[in-house]
Biopython code that builds the backbone (N, CA, C, O; Angstrom):
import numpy as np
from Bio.PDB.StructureBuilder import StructureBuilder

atoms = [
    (1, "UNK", "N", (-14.175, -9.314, 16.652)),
    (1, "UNK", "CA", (-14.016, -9.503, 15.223)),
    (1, "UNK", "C", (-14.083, -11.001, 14.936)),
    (1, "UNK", "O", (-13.389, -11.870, 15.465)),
    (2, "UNK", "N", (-14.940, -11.144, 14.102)),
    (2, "UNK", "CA", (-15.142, -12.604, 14.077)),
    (2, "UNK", "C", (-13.689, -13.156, 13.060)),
    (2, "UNK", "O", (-13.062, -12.299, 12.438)),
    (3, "UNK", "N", (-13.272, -14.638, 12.989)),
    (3, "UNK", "CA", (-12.680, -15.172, 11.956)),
    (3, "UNK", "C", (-12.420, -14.607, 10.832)),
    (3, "UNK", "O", (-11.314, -14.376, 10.345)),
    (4, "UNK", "N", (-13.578, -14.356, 10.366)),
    (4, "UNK", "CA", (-13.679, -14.119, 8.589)),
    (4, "UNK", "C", (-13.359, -12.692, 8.446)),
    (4, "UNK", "O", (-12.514, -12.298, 7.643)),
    (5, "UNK", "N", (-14.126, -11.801, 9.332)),
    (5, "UNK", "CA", (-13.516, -10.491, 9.241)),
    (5, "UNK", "C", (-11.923, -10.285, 9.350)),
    (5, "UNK", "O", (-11.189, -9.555, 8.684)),
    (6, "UNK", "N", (-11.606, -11.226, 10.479)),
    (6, "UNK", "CA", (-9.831, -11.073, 10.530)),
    (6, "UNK", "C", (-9.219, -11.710, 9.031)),
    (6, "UNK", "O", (-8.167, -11.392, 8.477)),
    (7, "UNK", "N", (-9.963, -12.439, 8.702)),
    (7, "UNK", "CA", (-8.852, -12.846, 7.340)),
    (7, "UNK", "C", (-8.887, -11.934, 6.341)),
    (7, "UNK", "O", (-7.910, -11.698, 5.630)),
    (8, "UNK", "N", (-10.675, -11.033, 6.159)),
    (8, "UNK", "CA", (-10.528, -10.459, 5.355)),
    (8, "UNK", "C", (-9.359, -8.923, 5.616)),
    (8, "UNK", "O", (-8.548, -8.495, 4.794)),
    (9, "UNK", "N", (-9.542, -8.568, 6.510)),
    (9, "UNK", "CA", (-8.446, -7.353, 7.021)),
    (9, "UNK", "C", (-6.859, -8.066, 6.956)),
    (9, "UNK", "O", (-6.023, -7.209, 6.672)),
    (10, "UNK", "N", (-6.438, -9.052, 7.100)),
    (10, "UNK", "CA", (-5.112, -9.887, 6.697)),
    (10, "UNK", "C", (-5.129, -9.603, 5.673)),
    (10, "UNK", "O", (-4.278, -8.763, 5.380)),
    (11, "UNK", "N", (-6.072, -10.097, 4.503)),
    (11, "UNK", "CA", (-5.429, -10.277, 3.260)),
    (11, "UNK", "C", (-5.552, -8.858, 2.753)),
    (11, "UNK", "O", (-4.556, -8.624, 2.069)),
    (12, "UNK", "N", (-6.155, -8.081, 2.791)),
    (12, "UNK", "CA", (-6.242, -6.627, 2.876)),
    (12, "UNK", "C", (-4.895, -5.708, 2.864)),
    (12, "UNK", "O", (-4.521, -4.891, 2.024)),
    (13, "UNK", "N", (-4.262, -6.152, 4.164)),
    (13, "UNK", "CA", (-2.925, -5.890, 4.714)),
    (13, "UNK", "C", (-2.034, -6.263, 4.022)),
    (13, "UNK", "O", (-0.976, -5.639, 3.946)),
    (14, "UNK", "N", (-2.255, -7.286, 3.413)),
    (14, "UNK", "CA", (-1.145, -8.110, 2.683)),
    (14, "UNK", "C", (-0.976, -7.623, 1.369)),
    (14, "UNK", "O", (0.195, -7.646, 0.991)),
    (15, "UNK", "N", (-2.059, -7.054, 0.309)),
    (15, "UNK", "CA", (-2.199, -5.935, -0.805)),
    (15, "UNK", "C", (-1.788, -5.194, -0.652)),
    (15, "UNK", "O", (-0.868, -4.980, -1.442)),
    (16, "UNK", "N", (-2.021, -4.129, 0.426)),
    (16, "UNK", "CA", (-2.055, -2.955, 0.328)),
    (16, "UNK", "C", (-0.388, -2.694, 0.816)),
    (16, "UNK", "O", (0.164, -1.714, 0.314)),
    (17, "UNK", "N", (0.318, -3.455, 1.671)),
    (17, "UNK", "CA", (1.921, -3.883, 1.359)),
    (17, "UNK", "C", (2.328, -4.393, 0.117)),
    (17, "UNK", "O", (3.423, -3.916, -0.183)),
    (18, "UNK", "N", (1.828, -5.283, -0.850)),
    (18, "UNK", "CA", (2.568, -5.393, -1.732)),
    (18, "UNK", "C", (2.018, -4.697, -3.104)),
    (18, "UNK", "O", (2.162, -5.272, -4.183)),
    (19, "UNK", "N", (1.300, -3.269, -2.984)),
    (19, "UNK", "CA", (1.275, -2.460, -3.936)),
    (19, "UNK", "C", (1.955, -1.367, -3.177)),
    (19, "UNK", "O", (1.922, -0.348, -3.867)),
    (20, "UNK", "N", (2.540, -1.171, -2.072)),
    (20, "UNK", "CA", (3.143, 0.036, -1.796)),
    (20, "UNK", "C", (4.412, -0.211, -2.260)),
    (20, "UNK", "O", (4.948, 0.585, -3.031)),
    (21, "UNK", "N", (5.147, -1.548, -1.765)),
    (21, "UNK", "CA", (6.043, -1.978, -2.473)),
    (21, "UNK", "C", (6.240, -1.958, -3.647)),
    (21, "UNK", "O", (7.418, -1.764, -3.947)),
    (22, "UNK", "N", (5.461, -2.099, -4.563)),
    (22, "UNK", "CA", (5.862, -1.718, -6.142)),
    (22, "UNK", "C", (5.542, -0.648, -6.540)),
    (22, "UNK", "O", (5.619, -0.360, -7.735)),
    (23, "UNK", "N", (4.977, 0.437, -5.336)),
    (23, "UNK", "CA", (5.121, 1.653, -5.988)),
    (23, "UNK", "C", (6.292, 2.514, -5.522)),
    (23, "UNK", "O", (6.720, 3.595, -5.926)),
    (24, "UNK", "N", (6.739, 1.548, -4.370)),
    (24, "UNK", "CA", (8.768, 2.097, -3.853)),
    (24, "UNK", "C", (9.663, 1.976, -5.233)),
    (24, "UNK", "O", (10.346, 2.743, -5.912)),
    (25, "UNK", "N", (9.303, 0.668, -5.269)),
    (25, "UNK", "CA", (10.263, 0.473, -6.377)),
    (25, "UNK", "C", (9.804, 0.828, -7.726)),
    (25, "UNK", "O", (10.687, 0.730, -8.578)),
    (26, "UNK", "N", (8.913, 1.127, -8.048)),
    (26, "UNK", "CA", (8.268, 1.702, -9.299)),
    (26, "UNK", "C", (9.032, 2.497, -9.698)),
    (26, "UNK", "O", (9.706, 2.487, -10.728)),
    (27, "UNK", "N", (8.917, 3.704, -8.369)),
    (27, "UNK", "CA", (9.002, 5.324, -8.459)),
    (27, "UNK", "C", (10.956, 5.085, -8.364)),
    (27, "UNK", "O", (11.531, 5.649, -9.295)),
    (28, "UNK", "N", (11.441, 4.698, -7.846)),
    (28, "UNK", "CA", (13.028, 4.237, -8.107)),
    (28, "UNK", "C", (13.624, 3.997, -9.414)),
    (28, "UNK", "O", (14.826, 4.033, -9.680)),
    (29, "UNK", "N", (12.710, 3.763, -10.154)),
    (29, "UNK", "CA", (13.574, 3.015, -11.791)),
    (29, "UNK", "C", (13.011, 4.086, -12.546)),
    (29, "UNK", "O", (13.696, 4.158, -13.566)),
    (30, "UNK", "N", (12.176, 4.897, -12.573)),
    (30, "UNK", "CA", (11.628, 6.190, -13.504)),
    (30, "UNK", "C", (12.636, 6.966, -12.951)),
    (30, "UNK", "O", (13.305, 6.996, -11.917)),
    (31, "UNK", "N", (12.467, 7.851, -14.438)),
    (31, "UNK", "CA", (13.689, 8.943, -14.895)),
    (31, "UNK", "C", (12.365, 10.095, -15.206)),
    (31, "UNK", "O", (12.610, 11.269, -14.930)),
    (32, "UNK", "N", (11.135, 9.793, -15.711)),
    (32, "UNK", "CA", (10.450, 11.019, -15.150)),
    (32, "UNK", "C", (9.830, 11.355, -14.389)),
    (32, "UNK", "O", (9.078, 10.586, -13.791)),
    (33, "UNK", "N", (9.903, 12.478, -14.160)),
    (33, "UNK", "CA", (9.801, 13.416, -12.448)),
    (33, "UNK", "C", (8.173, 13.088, -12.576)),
    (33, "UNK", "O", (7.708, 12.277, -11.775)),
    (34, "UNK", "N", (7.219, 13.750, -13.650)),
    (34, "UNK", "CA", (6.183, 13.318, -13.347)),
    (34, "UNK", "C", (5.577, 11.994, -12.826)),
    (34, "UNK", "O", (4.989, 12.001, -11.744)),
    (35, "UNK", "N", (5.696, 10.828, -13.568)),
    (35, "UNK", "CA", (5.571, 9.806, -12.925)),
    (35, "UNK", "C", (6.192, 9.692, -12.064)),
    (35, "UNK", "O", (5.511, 9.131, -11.206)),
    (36, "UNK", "N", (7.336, 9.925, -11.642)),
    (36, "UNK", "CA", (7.585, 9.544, -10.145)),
    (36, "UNK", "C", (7.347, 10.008, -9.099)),
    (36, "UNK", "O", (7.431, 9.442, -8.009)),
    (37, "UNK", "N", (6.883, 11.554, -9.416)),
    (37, "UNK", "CA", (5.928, 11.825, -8.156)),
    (37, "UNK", "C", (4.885, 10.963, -8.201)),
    (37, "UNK", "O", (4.835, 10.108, -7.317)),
    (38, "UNK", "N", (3.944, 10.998, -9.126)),
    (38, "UNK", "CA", (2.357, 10.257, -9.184)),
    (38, "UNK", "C", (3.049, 8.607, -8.343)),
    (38, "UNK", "O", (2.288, 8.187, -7.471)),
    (39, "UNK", "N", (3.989, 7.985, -8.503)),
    (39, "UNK", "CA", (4.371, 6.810, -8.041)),
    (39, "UNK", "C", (4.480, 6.888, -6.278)),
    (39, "UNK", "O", (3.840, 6.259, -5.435)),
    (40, "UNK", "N", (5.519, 7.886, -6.124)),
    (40, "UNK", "CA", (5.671, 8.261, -4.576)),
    (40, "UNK", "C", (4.334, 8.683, -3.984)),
    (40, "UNK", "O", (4.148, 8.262, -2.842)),
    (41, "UNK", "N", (3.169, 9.570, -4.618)),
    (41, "UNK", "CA", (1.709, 9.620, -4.100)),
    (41, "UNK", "C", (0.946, 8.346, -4.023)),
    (41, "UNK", "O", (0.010, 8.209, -3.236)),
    (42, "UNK", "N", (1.298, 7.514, -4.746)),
    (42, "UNK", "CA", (0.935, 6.037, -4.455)),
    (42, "UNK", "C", (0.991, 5.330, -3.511)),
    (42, "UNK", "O", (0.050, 4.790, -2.928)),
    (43, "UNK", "N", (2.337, 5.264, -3.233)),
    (43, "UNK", "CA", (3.530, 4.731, -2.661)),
    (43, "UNK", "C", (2.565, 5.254, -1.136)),
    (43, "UNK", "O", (1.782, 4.518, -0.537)),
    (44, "UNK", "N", (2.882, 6.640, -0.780)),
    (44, "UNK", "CA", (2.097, 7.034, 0.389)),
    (44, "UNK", "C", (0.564, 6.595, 0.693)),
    (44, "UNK", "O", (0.136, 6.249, 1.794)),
    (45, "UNK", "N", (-0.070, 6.671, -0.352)),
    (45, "UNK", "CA", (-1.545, 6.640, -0.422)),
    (45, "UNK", "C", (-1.302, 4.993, -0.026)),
    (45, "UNK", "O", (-1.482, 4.855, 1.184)),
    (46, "UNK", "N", (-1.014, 3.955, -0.565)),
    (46, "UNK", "CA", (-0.915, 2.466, -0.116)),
    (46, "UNK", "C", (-0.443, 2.585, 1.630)),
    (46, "UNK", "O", (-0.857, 1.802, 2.485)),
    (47, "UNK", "N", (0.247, 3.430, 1.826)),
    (47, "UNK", "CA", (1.214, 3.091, 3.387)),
    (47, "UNK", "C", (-0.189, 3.555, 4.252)),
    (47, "UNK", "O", (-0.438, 3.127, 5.379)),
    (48, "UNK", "N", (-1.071, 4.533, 3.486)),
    (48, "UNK", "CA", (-2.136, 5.352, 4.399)),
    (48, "UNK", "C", (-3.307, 4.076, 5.025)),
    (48, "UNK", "O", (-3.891, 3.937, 6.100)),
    (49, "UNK", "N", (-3.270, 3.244, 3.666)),
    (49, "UNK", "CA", (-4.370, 2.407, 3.719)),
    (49, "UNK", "C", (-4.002, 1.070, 4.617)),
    (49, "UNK", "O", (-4.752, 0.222, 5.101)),
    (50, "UNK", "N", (-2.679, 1.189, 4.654)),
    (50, "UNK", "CA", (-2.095, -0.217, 5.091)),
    (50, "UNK", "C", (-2.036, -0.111, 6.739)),
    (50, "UNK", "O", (-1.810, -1.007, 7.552)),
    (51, "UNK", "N", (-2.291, 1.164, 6.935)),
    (51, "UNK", "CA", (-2.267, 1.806, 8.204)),
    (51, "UNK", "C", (-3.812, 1.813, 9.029)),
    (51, "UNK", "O", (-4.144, 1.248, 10.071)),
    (52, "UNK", "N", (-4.366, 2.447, 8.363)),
    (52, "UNK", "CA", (-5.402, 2.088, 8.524)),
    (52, "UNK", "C", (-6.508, 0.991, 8.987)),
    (52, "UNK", "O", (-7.443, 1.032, 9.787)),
    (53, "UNK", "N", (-5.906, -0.149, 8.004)),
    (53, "UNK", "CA", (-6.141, -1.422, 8.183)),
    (53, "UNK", "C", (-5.768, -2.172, 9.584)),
    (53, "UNK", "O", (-6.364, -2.907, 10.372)),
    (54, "UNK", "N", (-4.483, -1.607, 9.479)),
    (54, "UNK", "CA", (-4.040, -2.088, 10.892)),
    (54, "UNK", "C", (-4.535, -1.726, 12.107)),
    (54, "UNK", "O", (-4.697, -2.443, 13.094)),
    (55, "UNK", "N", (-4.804, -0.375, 11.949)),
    (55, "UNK", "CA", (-5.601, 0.095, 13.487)),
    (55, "UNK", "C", (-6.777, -0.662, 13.532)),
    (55, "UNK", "O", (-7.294, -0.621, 14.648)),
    (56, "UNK", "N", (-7.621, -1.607, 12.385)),
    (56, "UNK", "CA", (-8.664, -2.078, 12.920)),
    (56, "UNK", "C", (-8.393, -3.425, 13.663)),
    (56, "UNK", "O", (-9.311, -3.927, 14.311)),
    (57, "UNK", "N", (-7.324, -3.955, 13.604)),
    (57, "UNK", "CA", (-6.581, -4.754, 14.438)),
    (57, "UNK", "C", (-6.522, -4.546, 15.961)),
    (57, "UNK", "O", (-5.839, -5.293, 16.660)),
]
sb = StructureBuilder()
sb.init_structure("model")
sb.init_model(0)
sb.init_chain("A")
sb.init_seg("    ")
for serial, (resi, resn, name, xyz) in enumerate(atoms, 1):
    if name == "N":
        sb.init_residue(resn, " ", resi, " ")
    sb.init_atom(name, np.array(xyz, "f"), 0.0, 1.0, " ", f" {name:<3s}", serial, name[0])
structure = sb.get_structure()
């Protein structure tokens, strides 16, 4: 993996943690169930990608 590819998969990593993170805490401060499922499917869907990312590590 050259340089540039590693930074781009870093900063990648580094999004896709700090939108899972605001969809933890998103889905925490809603009082409706709908949105807070759609938040927690987020929430997962970000952890999927952040995962992902990492195995190309």
């Amino acid at each position: 993996m050259t340089s540039k590819e590693l930074l781009y998969v870093e900063d990648a990593l580094a999004h896709e943690q700090f939108l899972k993170n605001c969809a933890c805490k998103t889905s925490g401060n809603l009082k409706d169930e709908e949105l807070k499922n759609y938040m927690k499917e987020l929430e997962t869907k970000h952890c999927n990608l952040f995962n992902k990312f990492k195995n190309l590590l």
